[in-house]
N, C-alpha and C positions, 0 to 999 in steps of 0.2 A: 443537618446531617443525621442520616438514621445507620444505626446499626444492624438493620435485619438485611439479610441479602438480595442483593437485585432481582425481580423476577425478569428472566430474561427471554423471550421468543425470536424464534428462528425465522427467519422470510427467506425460502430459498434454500437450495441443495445443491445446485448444477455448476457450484464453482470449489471446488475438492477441494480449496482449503478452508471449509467449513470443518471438517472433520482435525484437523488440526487445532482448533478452537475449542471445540468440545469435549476431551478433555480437561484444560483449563476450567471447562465450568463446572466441570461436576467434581474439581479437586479444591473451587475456591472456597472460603470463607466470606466472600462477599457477593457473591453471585451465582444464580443457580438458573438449570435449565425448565420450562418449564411447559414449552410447545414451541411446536415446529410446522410450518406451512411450507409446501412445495408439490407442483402438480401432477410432480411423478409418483406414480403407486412404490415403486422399487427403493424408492431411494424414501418415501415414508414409511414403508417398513424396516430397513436398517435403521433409521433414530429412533424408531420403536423399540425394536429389539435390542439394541445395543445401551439404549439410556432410559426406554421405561417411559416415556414421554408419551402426551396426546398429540396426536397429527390431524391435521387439516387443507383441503384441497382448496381452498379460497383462504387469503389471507385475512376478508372482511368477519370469517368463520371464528378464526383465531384472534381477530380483535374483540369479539363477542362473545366470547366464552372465557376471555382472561384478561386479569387488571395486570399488566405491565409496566414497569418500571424500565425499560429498555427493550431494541431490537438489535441483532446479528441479520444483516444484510448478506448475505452467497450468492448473488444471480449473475444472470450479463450486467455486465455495465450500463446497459440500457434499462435492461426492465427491473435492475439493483435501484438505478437513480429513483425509478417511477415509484419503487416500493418503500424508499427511503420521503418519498415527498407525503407520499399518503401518512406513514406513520409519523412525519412530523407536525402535517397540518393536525393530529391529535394529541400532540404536544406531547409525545413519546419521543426518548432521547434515540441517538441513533449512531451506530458503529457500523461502517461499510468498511468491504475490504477494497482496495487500493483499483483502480487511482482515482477516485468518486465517480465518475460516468462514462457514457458513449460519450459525450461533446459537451462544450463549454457553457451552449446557455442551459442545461441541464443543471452542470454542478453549479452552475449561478443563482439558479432555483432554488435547490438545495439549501446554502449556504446563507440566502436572504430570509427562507423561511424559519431555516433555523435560528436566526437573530431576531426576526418578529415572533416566532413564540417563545426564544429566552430559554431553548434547551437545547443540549450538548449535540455538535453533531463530527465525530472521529471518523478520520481516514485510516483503515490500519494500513502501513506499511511493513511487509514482515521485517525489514531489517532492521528498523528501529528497535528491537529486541538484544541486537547486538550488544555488548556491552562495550566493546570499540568502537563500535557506532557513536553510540551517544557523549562519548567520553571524547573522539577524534570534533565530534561537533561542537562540544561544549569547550573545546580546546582553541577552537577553527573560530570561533567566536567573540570569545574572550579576548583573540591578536597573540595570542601565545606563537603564532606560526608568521606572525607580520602581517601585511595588507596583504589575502589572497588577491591570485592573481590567473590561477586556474584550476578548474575540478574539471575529474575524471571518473565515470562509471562505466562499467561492462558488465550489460547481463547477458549468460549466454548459456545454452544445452543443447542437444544434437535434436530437437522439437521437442511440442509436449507429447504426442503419442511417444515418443522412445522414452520420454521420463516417465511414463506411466500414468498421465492425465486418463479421465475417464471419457469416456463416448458422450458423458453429457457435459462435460466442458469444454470437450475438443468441437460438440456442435457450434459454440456460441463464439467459443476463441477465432476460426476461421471465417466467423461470419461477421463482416466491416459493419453493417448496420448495426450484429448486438454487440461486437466489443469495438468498433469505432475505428478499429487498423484491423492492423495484423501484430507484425511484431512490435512495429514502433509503439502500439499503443500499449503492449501488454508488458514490454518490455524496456523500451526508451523512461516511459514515465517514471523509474527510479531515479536515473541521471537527472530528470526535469526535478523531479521535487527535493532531492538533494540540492542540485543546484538553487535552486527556489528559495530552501532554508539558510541558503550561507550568502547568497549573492542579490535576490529577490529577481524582478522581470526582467529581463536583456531587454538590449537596444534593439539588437535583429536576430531573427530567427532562422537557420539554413538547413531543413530537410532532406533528406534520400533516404533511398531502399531500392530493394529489387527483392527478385524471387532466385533462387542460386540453389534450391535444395534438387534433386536428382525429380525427385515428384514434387512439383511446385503443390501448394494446398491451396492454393484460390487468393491469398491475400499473402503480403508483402512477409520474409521470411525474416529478413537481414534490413536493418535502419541504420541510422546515424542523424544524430539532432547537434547540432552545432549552436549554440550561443554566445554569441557578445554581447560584452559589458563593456563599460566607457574606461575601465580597467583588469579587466579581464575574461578571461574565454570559458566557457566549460560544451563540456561533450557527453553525451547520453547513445551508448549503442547498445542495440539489441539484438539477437541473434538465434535463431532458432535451426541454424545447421552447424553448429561447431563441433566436429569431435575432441573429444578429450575434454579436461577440464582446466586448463593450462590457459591465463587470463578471462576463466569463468567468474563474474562476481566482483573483479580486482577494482578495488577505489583506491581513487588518488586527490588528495588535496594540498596544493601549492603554494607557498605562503615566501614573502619576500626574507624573512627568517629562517625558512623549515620546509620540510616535506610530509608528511604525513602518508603513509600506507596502510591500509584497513584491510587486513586477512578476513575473507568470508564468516560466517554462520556464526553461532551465540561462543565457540571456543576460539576463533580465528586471533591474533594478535594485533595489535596495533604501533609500529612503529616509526620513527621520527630519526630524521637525518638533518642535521645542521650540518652547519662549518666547522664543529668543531669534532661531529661526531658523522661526517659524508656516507657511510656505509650504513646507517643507522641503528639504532638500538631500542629495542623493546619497553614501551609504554607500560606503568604497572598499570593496573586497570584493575578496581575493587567492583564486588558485586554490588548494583542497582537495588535502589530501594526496591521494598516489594511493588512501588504501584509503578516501577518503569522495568518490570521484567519479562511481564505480556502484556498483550492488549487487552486482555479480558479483567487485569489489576490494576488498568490506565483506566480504562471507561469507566469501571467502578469508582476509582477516584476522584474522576470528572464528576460522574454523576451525583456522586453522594458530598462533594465540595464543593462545587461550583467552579471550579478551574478549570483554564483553556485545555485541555489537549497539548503535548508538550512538541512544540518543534514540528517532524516528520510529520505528526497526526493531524495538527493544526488545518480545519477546513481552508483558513484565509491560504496559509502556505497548499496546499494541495488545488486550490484554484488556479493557483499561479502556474503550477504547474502543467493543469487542464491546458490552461490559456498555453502555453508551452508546446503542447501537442498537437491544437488545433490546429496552431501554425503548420506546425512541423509536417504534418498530417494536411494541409490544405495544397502546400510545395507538391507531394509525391502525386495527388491527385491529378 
């Protein structure tokens, strides 16, 4: 384990929650930015301008001109995976954002390479940041809530253009080859790896979707992934026409003991109904060590310990999910 900070380089710009990461790095003490590759001119002059960074139009540029101690993966899901293989075959650790590929034998690739060269390779999920998140899981786990018996996810907004995505991630979201779906993929695969973490692989897999938005976008808007288990069910929907925000985000985990409800974002609440208390009542919930508070104090963890990825982040868990999708994602087709 060393004390000096991660040097960390950028692969990619064209998925906006790059910029969500970026400051985490340049606030840590254990990791710092240090280049950035992405093919757009626009988008390598904002990480210039804004963090002072050297940019580069080949990734191969940026592996030759700096020693690395880890990458930040932003692309399509497709050309994320491919960027993620190359930087592993060099035995550079690797943080992709969610849900590791376009298709399964991709994140299969991924995950085997990263066992044969014996370095970290992290899915982020943003909601693992939750701190009801982690707490609802390490709860879900433990049988504090009985034998689960069903989970429930819903991710939903009115599209990504109304949320304010950019032109270069609305190209790749809407295109099935580079993110793999549409909604189901960008949006089911929380319900999948949730479920994945608390239940592992269903016995069967039940896909749908349709296109419902007023201007359809080319690919599936509205999903629904259905799974069973030999004792119970969970559901993964996704949704990119809902207005309002009213069942946007809402998890539920069902336990032969308990209920568990998980309020949204890193403030959200976490509440538990039994028998004895049906309407339920508010979970205390302390803050998370510092290395499960972002992903940017997780990877550093990983990297500089040797420790798996915790849960959500876990490659094996995030495969399963893959596998989750392809199904799901093979039905609609």
């Amino acid at each position: 384990m060393t004390n000096q900070p991660l040097r960390i380089g950028i692969l990619g710009m064209i998925h906006d929650h790059v910029w969500d990461h970026l400051p985490q790095l340049q606030h840590s003490e254990n990791a710092e930015l240090v280049a950035a590759f992405d093919t757009n001119q626009a988008l390598r002059d904002r990480i210039k301008n804004e963090y002072g960074c050297p940019t580069y139009q080949t990734p191969d540029e940026l592996f030759s001109q700096h020693e690395l101690d880890g990458v930040y993966i932003f692309s399509s899901n497709q050309a994320g995976a491919e960027l993620a293989i190359s930087a592993l075959e060099q035995g550079i650790p690797v943080m992709i954002e969610k849900p590791m590929a376009a298709n399964l034998s991709q994140a299969e690739a991924m995950l085997a390479l990263a066992q044969e060269k014996g370095v970290c390779l992290m899915v982020n999920w943003p909601f693992t940041w939750w701190p009801q998140m982690q707490h609802a899981i390490t709860m879900a786990k433990a049988g504090e809530i009985g034998d689960i018996w069903q989970v429930k996810y819903r991710a939903a907004h009115a599209g990504p253009k109304e949320l304010g995505c950019s032109d270069y991630f609305c190209d790749w979201l809407f295109n099935p080859e580079l993110n793999g779906a549409g909604a189901m993929m960008d949006y089911c695969c929380y319900g999948c790896v949730l479920s994945s973490a608390l239940l592992g692989l269903p016995e069967s897999i039940t896909g749908i979707a349709g296109q419902y938005r007023p201007e359809p976008l080319g690919v599936e808007d509205n999903a629904l992934i259905v799974m069973q288990y030999p004792k119970a069910i969970a559901t993964a929907e996704g949704s990119w026409s809902q207005i309002g925000k009213l069942t946007a985000y809402a998890t539920a985990i069902y336990g032969t003991k308990g209920t568990l409800m998980i309020e949204p974002q890193k403030k959200g609440r976490l509440m538990l109904a039994t028998e004895d208390q049906p309407l339920g009542e508010e979970v205390k919930v302390q803050c998370p060590l510092l290395y499960l508070q972002t992903a940017t104090e997780h990877f550093a963890h990983c990297v500089q310990t040797g420790e798996e990825p915790w849960e959500l982040c876990n490659p094996t868990t995030s495969l399963k999910a893959q596998a989750i999708l392809e199904a799901g994602i093979q039905q609609i087709k």
